[in-house]
N, C-alpha and C positions, 0 to 999 in steps of 0.2 A: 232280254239279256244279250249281250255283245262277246264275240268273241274273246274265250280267255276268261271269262270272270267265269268264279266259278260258287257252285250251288251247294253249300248253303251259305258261305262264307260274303258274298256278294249281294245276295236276296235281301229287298228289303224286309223291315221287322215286320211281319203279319202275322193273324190271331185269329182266333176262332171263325176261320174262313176255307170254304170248299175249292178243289182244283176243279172249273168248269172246262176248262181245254188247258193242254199245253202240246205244243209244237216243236220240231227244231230238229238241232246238230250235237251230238255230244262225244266227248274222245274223253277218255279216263273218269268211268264209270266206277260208282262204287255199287257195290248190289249187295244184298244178303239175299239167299234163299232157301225158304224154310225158316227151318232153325236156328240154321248152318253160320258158322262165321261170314262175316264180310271180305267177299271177294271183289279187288280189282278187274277191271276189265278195260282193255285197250279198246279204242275204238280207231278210227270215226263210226257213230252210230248215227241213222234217222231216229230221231224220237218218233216213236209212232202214237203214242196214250202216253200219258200219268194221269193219276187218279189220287185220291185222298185229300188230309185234311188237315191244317196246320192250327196250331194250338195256343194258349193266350200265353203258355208257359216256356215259351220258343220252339217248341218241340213239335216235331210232322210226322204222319205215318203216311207215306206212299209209295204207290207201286208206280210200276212200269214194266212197257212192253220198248225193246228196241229192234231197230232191223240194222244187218251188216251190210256190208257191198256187195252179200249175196241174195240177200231177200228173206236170211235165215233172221228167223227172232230169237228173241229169250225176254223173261220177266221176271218181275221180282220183289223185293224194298229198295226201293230207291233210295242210299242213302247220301248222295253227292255225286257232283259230276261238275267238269270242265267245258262249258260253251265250246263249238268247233265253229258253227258258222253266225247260227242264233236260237234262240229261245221264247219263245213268245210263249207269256201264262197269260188267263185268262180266270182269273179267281170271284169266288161272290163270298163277300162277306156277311158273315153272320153277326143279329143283335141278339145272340142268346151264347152261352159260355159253356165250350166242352170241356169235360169233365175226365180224366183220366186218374186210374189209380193201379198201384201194383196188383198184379194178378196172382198168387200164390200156386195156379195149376199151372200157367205157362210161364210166370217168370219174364214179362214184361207190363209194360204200363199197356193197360187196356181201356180204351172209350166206356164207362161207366154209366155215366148219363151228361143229361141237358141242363142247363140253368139258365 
């Protein structure tokens, strides 16, 4: 991804495919964590990880670890963010279809099974 475009709005359409690396720059960070509402976050950050897995239903769950201009991290839900310099993912896609359904203890859509 290039400068400026921004994730998830920019990403192409992918599906039942795993995050095998991703790399990069990112400034205006969306995150939840925990529970917790979705909080903004200024950057510029180093992507240091993401992880997780995008879904045939357009839908992703992933984390992330970022580092500031001081070396400090934090991690999370990755729920979007703004390219700062670039982005390089590195995905493998899968021939089998994940399976998500509401979860009635926690109140999100949760990885169920395989198909």
């Amino acid at each position: 991804m290039e400068p400026g475009e921004r994730f998830p709005r920019d990403f192409p359409d992918v599906s039942n495919a795993v995050v095998l690396s991703c790399k990069g720059s990112a400034t205006e960070v969306s995150m939840r964590f925990g529970d917790g509402p979705v909080r903004g976050l200024k950057g510029p950050f180093e992507v240091i990880t993401v992880d997780g897995v995008f879904f045939d239903d357009g839908s992703f769950h992933l984390h992330a670890v970022l580092a500031d201009d001081t070396g400090e991290t934090i991690g999370g839900h990755l729920k979007g963010f703004e390219v700062y310099t670039t982005m390089e993912w590195v995905l493998g896609e899968m021939d089998v279809r994940l399976v998500r359904e509401e979860d009635e203890r926690t109140g999100y859509r949760e990885l169920t099974g395989i198909l």
